[in-house]
N, C-alpha and C positions, 0 to 999 in steps of 0.2 A: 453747144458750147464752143465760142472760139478761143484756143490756145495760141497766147504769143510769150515772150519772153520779157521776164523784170531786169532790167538793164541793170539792175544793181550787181546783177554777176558776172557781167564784165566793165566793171566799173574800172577796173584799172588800167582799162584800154579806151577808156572815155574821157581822160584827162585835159584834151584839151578841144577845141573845136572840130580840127582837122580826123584828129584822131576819131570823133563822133560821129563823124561823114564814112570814116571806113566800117567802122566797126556796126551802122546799121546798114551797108552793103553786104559785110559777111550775115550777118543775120537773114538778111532778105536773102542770101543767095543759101542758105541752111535752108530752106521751106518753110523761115516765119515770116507772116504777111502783119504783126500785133506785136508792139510794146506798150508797158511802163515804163514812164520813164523815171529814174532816179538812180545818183549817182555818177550825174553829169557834171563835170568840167564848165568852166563860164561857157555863155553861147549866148548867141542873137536869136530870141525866140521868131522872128522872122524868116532868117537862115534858116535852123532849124526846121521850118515850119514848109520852106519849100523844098527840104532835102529830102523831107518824110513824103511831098507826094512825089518825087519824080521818081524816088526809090520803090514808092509806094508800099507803104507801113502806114498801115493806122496807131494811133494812138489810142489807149484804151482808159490811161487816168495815168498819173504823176504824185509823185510822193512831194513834199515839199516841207521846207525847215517852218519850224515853231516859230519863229521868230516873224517872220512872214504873217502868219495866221493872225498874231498878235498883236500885229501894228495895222489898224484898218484903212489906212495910206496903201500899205504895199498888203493886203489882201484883196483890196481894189482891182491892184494892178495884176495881183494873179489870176484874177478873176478871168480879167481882158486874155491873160496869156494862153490858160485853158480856152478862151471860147477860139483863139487863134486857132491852137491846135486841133480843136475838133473835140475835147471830152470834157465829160457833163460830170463827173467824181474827181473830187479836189481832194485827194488824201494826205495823212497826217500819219508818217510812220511807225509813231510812240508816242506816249506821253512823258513833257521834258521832265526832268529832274527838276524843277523849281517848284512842282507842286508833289508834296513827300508821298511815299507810297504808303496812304494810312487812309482808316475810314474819312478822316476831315480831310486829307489832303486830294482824294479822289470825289468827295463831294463837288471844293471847289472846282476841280477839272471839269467835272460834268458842265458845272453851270457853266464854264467857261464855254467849251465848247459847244453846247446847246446857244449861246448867244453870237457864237461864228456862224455855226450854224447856219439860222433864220438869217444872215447878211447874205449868205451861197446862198440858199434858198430862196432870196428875196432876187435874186439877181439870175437867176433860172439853172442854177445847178443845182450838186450836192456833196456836201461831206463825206467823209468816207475815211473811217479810224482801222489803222493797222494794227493786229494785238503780237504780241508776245507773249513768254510765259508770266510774267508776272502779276499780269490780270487775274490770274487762278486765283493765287491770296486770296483768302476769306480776310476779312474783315468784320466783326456785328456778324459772323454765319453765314457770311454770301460775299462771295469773291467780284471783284471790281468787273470782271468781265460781262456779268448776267445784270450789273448795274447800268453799265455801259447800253446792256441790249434794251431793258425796263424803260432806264430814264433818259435813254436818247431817241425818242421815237423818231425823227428826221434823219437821224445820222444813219448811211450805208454801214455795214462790218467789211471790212477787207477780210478774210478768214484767211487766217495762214497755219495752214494745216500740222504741217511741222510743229511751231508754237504752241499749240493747242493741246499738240502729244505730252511736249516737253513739261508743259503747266499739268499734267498727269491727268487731263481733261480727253474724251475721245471725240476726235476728229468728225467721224459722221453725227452724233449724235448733238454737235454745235452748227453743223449743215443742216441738221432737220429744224435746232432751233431758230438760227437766222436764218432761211430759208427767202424769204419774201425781204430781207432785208440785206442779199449778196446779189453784188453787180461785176465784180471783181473776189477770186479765189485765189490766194497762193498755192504753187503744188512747190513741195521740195520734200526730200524723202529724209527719214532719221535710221543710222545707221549705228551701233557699239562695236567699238574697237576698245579692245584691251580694259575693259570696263567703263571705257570714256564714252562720252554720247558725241557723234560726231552728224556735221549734213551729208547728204548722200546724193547723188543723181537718182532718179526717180527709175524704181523699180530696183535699184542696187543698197536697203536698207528694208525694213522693218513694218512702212505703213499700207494699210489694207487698201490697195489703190480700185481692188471689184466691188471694193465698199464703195468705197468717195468718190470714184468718176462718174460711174452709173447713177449714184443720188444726185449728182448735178445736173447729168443731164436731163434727170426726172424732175427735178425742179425747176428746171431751163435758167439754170444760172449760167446768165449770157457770155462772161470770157474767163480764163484762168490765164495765168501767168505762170512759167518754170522760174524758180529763184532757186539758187547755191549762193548760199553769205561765202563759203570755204570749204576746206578740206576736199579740193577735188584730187580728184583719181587723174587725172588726165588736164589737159589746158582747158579754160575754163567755155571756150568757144566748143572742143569737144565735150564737156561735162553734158551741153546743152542737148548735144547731138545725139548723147547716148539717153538722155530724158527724154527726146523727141522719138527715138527709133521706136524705146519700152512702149511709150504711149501709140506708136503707131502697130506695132505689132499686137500690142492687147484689141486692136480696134475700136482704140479711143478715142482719135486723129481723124475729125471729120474735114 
């Protein structure tokens, strides 16, 4: 399993193009050779495209807005931009608010999605849906999450492990079920403070990481990503460092 970083957690040092040229130099020069991308700042996916090999980062998948997905003009055009970069997983961070989080509101989502879908898949990629905790909700005695997995047989799962916890779901035991259907893993750790649930850098919170890293690698779930939405300990370029070391000192960090 290769580990890189979800640019989302330094997004606020991505804000504008230039800014995105330094800040996958600190990455690369930290010992990651792998991003997500999302949470970038406008950019010229060409630039970009040459900055990531001279830097040399692979690209592993990209988050990208609903909106986009939506309009089959410009899912066309993302189409082209992922094949630019190099990855084959076109993800979808959430599902938006315009379809309500109810039994009929997640039905429609699905068919939605299953009809983007087969356009990725007709055009040689794939989908690839990010969860959260709200997927948990049962609905009709079964939560949107296990519907997600049932009736999107083409779509990847992003698992984001954190989420998973949060949705009061365990982490490993949603690896054994998407298992053959993770190409991309979130790692980020959950941590309580003062009775609050906060994110954590990895190994300084709560989740069973002898559980979850070893079933991934038993399952040869090919890359993971370190994401922190917030609450770092530290600047957010060290939050990464201190996720990096944990995982390197457990002998996680191949």
């Amino acid at each position: 399993m290769k580990i890189g970083v979800q640019a989302y957690t330094v997004r606020d040092y991505c804000k504008t193009q230039d800014d995105i040229y330094v800040s996958l130099k600190k990455i690369k020069a930290m010992g990651f050779d792998m991003i997500q991308i999302s949470g970038f700042g406008p950019h010229d996916v060409n630039t970009l495209d040459g900055w990531l090999k001279e830097i040399g980062i692979e690209v592993c998948s990209a988050h990208s807005p609903w909106d986009r997905f939506n309009d089959n003009s410009e899912l066309l055009k993302m189409i082209s931009e992922y094949k630019k970069l190099g990855c084959t997983e076109m993800g979808l961070g959430s599902k938006p608010d315009s379809f309500p989080n109810t039994h009929e509101g997640w039905t429609r989502f699905i068919n939605k999605i299953n009809s983007i879908s087969k356009i990725i898949k007709d055009n040689g990629l794939v989908f690839g849906y990010h969860n959260h905790a709200f997927e948990f909700q049962k609905f009709n005695g079964i939560c949107a999450m296990d519907r997600i997995i049932e009736e999107c047989p083409d779509i990847n799962i992003i698992l984001d492990v954190f989420w998973v916890q949060t949705g009061g779901a365990n982490p490993s035991a949603y690896i054994d079920k998407c298992k053959d259907r993770i190409n991309l893993l979130h790692l980020k750790d959950f941590r309580i403070v003062n009775n609050n649930r906060q994110y954590a850098e990895i190994g300084q919170g709560n989740l069973d990481w002898d559980d979850i890293i070893p079933r991934c690698q038993k399952y040869g779930i090919p890359y993971a990503v370190i994401e922190q939405d917030g609450d770092f300990m530290v600047d957010p370029f060290d939050s990464l460092a201190v996720s990096r070391e944990y995982l390197v000192d457990k002998g996680f960090w191949k």
